[in-house]
C-alpha distance (Angstrom), angle and dihedral (degrees) to the residues before:
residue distance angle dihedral
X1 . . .
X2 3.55 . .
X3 4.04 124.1 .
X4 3.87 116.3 -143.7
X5 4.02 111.4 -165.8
X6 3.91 100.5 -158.9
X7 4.41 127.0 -168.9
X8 3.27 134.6 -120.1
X9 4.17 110.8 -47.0
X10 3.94 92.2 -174.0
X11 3.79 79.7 -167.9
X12 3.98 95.6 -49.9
X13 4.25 86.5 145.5
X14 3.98 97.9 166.0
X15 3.72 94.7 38.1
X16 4.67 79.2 56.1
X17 3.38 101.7 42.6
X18 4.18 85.1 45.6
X19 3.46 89.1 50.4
X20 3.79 99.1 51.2
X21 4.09 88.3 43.7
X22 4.38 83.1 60.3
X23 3.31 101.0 58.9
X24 4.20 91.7 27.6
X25 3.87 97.1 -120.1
X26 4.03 102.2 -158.4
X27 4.03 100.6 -147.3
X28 3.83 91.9 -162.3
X29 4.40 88.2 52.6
X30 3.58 110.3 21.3
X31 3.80 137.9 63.3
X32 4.15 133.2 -128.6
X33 3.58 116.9 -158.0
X34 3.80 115.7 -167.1
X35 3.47 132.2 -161.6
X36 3.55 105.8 -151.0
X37 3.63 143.8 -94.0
X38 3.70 86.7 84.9
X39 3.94 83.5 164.7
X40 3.80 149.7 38.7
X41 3.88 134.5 63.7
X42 3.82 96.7 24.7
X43 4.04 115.4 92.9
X44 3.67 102.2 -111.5
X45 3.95 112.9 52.7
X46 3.81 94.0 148.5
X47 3.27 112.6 51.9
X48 3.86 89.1 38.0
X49 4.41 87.5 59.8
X50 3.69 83.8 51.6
X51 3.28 106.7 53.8
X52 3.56 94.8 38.3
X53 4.23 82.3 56.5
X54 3.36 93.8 46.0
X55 3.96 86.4 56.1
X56 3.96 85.2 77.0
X57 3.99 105.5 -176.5
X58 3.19 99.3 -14.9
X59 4.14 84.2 82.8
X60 2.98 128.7 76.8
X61 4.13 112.7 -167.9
X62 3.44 132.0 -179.1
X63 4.27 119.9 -167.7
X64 4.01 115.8 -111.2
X65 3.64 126.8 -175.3
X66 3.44 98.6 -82.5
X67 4.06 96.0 50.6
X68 4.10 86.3 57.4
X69 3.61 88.1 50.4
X70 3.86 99.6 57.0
X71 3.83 85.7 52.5
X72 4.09 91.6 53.6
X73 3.89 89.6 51.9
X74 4.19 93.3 44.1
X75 3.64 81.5 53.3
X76 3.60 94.7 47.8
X77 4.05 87.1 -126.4
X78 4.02 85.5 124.8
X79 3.40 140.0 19.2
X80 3.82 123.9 -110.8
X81 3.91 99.7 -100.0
X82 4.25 119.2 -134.0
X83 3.71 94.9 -88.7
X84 3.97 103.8 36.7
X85 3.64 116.9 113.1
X86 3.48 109.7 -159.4
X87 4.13 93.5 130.6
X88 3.36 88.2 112.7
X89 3.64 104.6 48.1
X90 3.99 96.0 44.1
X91 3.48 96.0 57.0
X92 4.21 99.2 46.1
X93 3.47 113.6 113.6
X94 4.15 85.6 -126.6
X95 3.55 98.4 50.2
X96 4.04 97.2 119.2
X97 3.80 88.1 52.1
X98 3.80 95.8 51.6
X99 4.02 85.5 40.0
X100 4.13 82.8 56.6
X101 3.78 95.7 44.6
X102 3.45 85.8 45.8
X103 3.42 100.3 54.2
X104 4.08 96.4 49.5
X105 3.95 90.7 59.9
X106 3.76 116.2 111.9
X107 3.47 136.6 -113.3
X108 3.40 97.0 -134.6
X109 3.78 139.4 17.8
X110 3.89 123.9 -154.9
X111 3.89 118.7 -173.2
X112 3.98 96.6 -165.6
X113 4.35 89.2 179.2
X114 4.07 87.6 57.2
X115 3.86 90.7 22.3
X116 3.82 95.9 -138.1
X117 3.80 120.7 138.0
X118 4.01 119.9 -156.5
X119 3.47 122.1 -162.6
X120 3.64 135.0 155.9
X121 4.08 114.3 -120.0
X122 3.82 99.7 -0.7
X123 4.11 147.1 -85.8
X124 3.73 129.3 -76.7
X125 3.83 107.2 -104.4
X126 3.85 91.1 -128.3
X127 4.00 92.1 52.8
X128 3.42 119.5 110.5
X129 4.08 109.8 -154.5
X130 3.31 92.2 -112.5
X131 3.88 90.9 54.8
X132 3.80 97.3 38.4
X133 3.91 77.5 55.5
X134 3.67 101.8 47.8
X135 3.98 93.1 41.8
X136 4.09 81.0 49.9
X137 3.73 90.0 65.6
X138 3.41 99.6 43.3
X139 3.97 92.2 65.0
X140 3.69 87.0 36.4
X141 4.01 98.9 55.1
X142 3.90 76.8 52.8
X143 3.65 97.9 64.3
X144 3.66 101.5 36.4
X145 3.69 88.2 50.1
X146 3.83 128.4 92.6
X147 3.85 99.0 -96.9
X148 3.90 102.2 38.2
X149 3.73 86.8 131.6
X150 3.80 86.4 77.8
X151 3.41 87.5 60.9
X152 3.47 105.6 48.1
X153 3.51 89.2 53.8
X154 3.78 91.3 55.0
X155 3.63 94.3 47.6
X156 3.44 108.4 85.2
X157 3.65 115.0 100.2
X158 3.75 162.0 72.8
X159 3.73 101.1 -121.0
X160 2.77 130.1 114.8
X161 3.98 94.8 33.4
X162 3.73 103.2 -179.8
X163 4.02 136.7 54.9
X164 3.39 123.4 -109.2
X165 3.42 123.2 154.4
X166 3.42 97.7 -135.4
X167 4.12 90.2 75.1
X168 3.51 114.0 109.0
X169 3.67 139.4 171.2
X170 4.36 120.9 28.5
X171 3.81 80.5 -31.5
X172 3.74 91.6 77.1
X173 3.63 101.2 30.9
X174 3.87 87.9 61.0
X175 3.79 90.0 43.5
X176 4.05 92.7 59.3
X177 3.71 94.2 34.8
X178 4.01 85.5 53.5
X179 3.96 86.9 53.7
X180 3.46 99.6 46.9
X181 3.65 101.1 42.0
X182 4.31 106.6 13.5
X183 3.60 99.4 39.3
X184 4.19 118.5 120.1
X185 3.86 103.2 131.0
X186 3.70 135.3 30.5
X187 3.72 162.8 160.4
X188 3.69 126.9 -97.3
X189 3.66 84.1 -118.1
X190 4.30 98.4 43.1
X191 3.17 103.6 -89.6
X192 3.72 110.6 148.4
X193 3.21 130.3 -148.4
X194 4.20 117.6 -170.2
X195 3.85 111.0 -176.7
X196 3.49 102.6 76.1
X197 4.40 118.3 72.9
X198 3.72 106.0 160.7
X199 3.74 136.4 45.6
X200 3.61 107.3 -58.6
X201 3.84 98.8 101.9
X202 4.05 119.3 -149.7
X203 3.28 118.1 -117.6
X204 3.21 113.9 -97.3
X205 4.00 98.6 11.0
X206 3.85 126.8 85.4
X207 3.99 122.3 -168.8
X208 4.01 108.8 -79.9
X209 3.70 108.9 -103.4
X210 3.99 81.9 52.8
X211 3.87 79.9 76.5
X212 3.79 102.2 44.8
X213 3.80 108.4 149.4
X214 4.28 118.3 -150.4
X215 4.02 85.2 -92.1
X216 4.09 86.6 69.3
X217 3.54 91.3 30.9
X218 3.79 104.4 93.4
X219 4.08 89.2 39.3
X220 3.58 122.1 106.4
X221 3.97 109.2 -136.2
X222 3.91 124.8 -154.0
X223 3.95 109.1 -177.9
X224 3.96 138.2 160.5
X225 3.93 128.0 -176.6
X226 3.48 96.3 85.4
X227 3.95 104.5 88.0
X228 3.82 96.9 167.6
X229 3.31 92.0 72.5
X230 3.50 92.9 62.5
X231 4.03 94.3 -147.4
X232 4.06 93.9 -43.1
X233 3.40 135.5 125.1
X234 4.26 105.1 147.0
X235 4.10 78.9 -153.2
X236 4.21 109.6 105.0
X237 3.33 121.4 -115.1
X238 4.06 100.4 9.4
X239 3.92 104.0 95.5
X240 3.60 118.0 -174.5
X241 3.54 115.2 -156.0
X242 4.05 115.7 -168.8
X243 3.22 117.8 103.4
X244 3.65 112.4 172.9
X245 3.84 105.6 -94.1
X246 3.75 91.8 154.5
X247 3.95 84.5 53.2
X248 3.05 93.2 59.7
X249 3.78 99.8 -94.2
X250 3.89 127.8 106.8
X251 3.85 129.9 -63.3
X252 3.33 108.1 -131.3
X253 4.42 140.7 -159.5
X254 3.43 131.7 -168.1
X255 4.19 118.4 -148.1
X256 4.19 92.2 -134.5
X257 4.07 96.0 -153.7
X258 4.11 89.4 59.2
X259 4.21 95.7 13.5
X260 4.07 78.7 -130.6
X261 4.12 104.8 168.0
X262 3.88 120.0 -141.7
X263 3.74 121.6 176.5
X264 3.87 141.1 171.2
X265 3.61 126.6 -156.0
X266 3.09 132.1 -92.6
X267 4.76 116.8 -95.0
C-alpha cells in the first residue's frame, strides 16, 4: 500500500484524477490524504466531492476554509461571494449527502504508526498534539451534531485571534477553527494575524511552524492553504503542499514513505 498526501484541488478535477493516473494510485490498495479545500474557485467542484466520496477509507480528508464555507452558503448563513463556484454543487441532485459527508470530516488527522500529522492551515505554537487533537473534536462534535447550523453561523470571524483556554462558547470554536484552517502568520504566543498571504512578513509575526515549540517538534506536519509558498517551508519535517493549481500553477502530491513530489500543471 502506498499513501499519496495530495494539495489543495479547489475543484481542479482533471488536473486530480491526472495526478493519481502519474503515479498509478490503486483505489482498491492505496490511500489519498487531502488537505482540504477540496472545493471552490476551480471548474469542477462536483465531480471532484464525488470521487473523493467514492474513495471510502481509502481517504483521508481534513476540512479547510473553503469546505466550511460551502456549508455556510447551503445553509444560507452566507452568500456565495463573486469568485465562488459552487454552481455546480448547489444544483446536484446529491448535494445534502455530500453536505453530510462533508460535514463529518475531521479537522485534523494524526497517523501515530507513520507519525505524520495533516492538517489544513497549521497548529497553534503552544498546542501540544494531544491538545490540538482534543480542541479538534470539540469543534468537530459541533458539526456532526444536530444543531451545527448554529455554529456555522457563528463562525465567521477574526476575533478572538489567540488561544487561551479560558474561551468558551462560539468564541472558542471560531478561535480553533481559525487555527486549523485560517492560520498563515503568527505570534510566538498564537496570535494570528489574517491579512497578509504572500511574502511581505508583519512585523512582529512570522508564519506558524516558524514558532514550533519541542511539543511539535518530533511531529511530522502535512499542510495546504498556503499557495504562496509554492510547496516550501526551509523548516524540516513541516511540508506544505499547495501550490496554486487553481492559479494557474501546478497541483502537487507527495508519496509519504519516500516524501517523493509529483505534480501536473495546472488546465
Amino acid at each position: 500500500m502506498s499513501i499519496y498526501v495530495i494539495g489543495d484541488i479547489q475543484g481542479c478535477y482533471d488536473e486530480m484524477r491526472y495526478l493519481l493516473d502519474r503515479v498509478s494510485f490503486d483505489p482498491v490498495k492505496d490511500q489519498a490524504w487531502f488537505v482540504g479545500d477540496l472545493i471552490n474557485r476551480g471548474p469542477k467542484n462536483l465531480p471532484t466531492l464525488r470521487f473523493v466520496k467514492s474513495l471510502g477509507r481509502r481517504a483521508v480528508v481534513v476540512l479547510g476554509n473553503h469546505d466550511l464555507h460551502f456549508l455556510a452558503i447551503y445553509h444560507g448563513i452566507r452568500r456565495p461571494m463573486r469568485k465562488d463556484t459552487f454552481d455546480d454543487l448547489l444544483a446536484a441532485s446529491d448535494c445534502e449527502e455530500l453536505v453530510d459527508w462533508l460535514r463529518h470530516r475531521p479537522l485534523i488527522h494524526h497517523d501515530s504508526k507513520r507519525n505524520y500529522t495533516l492538517v489544513h492551515a497549521g497548529l497553534a505554537p503552544q498546542w501540544s498534539l494531544k491538545t490540538a487533537m482534543s480542541l479538534a473534536r470539540e469543534v468537530e462534535k459541533k458539526l456532526c451534531g444536530k444543531h451545527y447550523v448554529d455554529f456555522l453561523a457563528h463562525m465567521y470571524g477574526d476575533e478572538p485571534d489567540c488561544w487561551n483556554d479560558d474561551l468558551e462558547g462560539f468564541d472558542r470554536l471560531r478561535v480553533i477553527t481559525n487555527y486549523f484552517t485560517r492560520l498563515r502568520y503568527c505570534k510566538s504566543n498564537g496570535r494570528m494575524e489574517f491579512t497578509h498571504k504572500e511574502n511581505i512578513v508583519p512585523k512582529g509575526y512570522q508564519p506558524w511552524f516558524r514558532h514550533r515549540r519541542s511539543k511539535q517538534r518530533e511531529l511530522r506536519i502535512l499542510f495546504g492553504h498556503w499557495a504562496y509558498l509554492n510547496g516550501k517551508t526551509g523548516v524540516k519535517d513541516v511540508f506544505a503542499l499547495d501550490t496554486g493549481c487553481v492559479w494557474g500553477r501546478r497541483l502537487t502530491l507527495m508519496h509519504l514513505k519516500t516524501q517523493k513530489r509529483t505534480s501536473v500543471p495546472s488546465q
